[in-house]
LOKETOR-581137 format. One record per residue (C-alpha): chain; residue number from 1; x, y, z; residue in three letters. Coordinates in Angstrom, 3 decimals, m for minus. Layout:
BEGIN
@chaine = A; num = NUM; px = X; py = Y; pz = Z; residu = ALA
...
//
This chain:
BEGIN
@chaine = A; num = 1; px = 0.000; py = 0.000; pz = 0.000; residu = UNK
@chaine = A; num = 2; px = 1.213; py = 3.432; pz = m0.641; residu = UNK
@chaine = A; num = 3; px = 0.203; py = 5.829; pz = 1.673; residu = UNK
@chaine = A; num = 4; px = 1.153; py = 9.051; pz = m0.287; residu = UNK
@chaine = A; num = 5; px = m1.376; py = 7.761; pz = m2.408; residu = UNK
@chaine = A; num = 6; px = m3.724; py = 7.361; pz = 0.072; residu = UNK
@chaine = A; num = 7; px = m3.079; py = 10.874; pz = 1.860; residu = UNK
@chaine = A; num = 8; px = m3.088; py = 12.537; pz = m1.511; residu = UNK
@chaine = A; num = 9; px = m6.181; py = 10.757; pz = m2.626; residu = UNK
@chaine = A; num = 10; px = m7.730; py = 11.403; pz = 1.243; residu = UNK
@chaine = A; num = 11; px = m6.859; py = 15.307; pz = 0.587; residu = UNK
@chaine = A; num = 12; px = m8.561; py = 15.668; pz = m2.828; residu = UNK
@chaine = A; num = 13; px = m11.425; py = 14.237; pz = m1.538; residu = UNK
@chaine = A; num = 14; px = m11.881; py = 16.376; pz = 1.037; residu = UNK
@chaine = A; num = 15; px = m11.041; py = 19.542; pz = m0.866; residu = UNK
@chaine = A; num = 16; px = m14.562; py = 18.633; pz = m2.431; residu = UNK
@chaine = A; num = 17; px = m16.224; py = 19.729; pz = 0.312; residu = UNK
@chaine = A; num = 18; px = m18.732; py = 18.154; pz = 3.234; residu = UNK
@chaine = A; num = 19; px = m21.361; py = 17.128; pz = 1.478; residu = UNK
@chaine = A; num = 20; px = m19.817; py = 15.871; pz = m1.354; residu = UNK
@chaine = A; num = 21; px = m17.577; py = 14.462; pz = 0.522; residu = UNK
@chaine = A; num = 22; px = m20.934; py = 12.198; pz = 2.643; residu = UNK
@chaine = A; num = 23; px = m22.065; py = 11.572; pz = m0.652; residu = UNK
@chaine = A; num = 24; px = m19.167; py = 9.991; pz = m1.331; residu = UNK
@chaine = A; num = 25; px = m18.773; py = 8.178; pz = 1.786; residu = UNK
@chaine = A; num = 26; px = m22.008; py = 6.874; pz = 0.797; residu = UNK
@chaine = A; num = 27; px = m21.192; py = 5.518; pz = m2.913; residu = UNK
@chaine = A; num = 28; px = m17.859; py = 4.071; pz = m1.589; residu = UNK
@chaine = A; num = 29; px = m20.036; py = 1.956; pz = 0.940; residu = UNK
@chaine = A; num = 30; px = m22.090; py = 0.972; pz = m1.889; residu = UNK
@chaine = A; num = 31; px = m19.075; py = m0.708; pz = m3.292; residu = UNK
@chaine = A; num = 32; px = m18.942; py = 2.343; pz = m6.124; residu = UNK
@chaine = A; num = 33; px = m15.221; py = 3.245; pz = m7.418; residu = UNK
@chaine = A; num = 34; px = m15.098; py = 7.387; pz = m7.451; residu = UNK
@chaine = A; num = 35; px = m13.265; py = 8.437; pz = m10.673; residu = UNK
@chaine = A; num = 36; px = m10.826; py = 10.113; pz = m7.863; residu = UNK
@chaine = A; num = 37; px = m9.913; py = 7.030; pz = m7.070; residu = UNK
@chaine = A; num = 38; px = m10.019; py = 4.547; pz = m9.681; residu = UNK
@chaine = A; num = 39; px = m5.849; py = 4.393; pz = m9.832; residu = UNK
@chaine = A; num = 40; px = m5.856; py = 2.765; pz = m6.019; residu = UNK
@chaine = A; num = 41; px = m5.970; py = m0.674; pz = m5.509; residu = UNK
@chaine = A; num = 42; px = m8.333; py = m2.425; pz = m3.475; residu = UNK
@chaine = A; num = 43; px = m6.712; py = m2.207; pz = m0.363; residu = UNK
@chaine = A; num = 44; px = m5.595; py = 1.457; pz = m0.820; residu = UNK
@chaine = A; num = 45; px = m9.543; py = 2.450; pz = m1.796; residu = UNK
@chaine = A; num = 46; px = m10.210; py = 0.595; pz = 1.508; residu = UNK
@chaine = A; num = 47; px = m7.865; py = 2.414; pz = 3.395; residu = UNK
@chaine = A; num = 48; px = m9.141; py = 5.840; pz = 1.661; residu = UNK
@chaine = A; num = 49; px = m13.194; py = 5.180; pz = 3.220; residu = UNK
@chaine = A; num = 50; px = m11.576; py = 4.208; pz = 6.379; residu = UNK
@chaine = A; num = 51; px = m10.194; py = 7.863; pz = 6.955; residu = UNK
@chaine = A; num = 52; px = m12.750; py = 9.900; pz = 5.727; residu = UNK
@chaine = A; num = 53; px = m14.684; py = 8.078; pz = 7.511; residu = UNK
@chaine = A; num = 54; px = m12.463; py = 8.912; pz = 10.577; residu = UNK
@chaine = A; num = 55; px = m12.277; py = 12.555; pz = 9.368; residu = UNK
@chaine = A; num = 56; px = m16.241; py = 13.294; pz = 9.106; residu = UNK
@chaine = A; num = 57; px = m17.190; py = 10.787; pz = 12.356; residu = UNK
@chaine = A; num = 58; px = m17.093; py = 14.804; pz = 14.397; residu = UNK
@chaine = A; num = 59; px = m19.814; py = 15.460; pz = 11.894; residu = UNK
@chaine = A; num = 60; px = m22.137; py = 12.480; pz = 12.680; residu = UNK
@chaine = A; num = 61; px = m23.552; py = 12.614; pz = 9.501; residu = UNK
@chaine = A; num = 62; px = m24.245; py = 16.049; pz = 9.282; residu = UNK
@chaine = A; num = 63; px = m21.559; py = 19.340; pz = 8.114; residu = UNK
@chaine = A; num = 64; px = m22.328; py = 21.168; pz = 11.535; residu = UNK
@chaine = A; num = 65; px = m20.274; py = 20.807; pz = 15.084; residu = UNK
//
């Protein structure tokens, strides 16, 4: 696994903004390859849910504290 790849990929994503970045979230779960990320493997896609998942969990599900 390459985590540059994974922090890079991580950052763009985020750079989209909160709700994109949910919607997202949501697609990925759905077992959906973003176009973002369709150069990761697997494992590195994987990796990419689990921390923006760890990123937005202050949201809980919403883009207000």
């Amino acid at each position: 696994m390459d985590k540059r790849r994974i922090d890079d990929s991580v950052e763009l994503l985020c750079q989209k903004g909160c709700k994109a970045l949910w919607a997202d979230i949501d697609l990925m779960d759905r077992g959906h390859v973003l176009p973002e990320l369709a150069d990761l493997e697997p494992e590195e896609r994987a990796e990419v849910l689990r921390e923006i998942k760890s990123i937005m969990a202050v949201y809980k599900g919403s883009c207000s504290l």
